[in-house]
Every structure is written in C-alpha cells, then in structure tokens.
N, C-alpha and C positions, 0 to 999 in steps of 0.2 A: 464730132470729136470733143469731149470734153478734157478742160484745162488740166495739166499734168498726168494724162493717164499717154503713156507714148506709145504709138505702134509699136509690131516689133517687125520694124524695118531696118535697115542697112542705112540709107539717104531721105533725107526731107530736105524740101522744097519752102524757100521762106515763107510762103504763106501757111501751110501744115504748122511750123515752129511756132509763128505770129499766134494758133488758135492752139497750141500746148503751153505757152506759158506767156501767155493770155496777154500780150502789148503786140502792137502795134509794128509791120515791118521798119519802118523810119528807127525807130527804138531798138532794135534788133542789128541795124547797121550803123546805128551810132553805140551800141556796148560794144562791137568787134572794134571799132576805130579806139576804144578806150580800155578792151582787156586783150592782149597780145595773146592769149590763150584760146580765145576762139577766134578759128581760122576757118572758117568753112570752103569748102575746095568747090571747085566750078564747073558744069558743064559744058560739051560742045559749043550750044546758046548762049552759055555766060552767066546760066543761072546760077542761085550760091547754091548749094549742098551740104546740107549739117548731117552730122554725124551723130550719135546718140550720147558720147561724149560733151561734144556739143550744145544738147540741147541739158543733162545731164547740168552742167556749169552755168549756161544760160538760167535756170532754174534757182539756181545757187545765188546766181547773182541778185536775180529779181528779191528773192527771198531777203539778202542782205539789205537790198538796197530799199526793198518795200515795206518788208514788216521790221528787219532790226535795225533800222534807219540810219543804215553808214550813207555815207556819201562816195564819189565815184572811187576818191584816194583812201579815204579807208574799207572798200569793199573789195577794192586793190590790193591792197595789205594784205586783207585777211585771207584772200584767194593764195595770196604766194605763200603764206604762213600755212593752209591746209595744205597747199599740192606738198610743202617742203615737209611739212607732218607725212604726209603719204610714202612719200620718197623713202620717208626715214624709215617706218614700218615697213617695207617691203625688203629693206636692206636687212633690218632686225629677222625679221621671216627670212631672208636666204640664209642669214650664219646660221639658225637655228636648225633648218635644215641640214644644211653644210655640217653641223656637231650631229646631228642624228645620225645622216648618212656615214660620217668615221664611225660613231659607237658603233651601228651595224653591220660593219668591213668588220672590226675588230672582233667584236660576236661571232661573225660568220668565220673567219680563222679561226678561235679559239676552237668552233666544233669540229674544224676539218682537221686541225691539229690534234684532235685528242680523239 
C-alpha cells in the first residue's frame, strides 16, 4: 500500500493508517490526544478505527505540520479555521439552494396559474 493513496474501505485499522500517511502508530495516538477532531471509534478488541474522515485530516495535519511547518498550535488553528471555512460554505450552499428552490415554486405557480 503506498503512502496517501486510501482504500475504499468504511474502517482502518491503525496500522493500515500508520502505512497511508506514512508515521509511525505512537504518532498517530499522540495527534488524537492533540487535535479533538480525530476520534477514532473502537472495536469489540479495543482496536482504534479510523474512518476515512479520519485519515482525510490526519493527512492535513501531517502536511501542515511537515511540509508547511506549523507547529502542534498553529496547525490547530488552521484546522479550526478550515473546518469553520467549510461550515460556512455549506450554509452559503443551503441559502442558495433554499433561493432556487422558492424561485422554482414560484415558476411552477406562475405556469399553473396562467
């Protein structure tokens, strides 16, 4: 399995994650103890479970943290600063919707009315 290319699975398994974005398990459970955003859920066993979200952000961080040289707290920042970017876009996309959907009620009366 080479670095950054993900299966397309549902769950991985920390060592899976460790050989996608290529450090080391120990590294992997000390970013979760450090970004509240990756939470991986647990097996019967107690194994951890990433999700492709997960590994998705994990990625993000490495990238911050490796090639654009933040440190733990500004890699921190910038993660809350994208998710709250994303947030905001996704709200911007429902109004937009939400204004197409009336113009198109209002459309659609206009033909049934005349």
């Amino acid at each position: 399995m080479s670095a950054n290319i993900i299966p397309d699975k549902i769950f991985f398994r920390i060592g899976e994650v460790s050989e996608i974005v290529a450090v080391k398990p120990y590294v992997l459970r000390y970013w979760e103890s450090e970004f509240e955003l990756i939470s991986p859920g647990k097996s019967n066993s107690k194994q951890r479970l990433y999700q492709r979200r997960d590994l998705d952000l994990l990625l993000e961080i490495k990238r911050l943290l490796y090639e654009e040289g933040f440190t733990i707290a500004g890699a921190r920042k910038q993660l809350k600063h994208l998710t709250t970017k994303k947030k905001k876009s996704k709200f911007d996309n429902l109004e937009l919707l939400t204004n197409i959907q009336n113009e198109l009620e209002e459309i659609k009366s206009l033909i049934h009315s005349g």
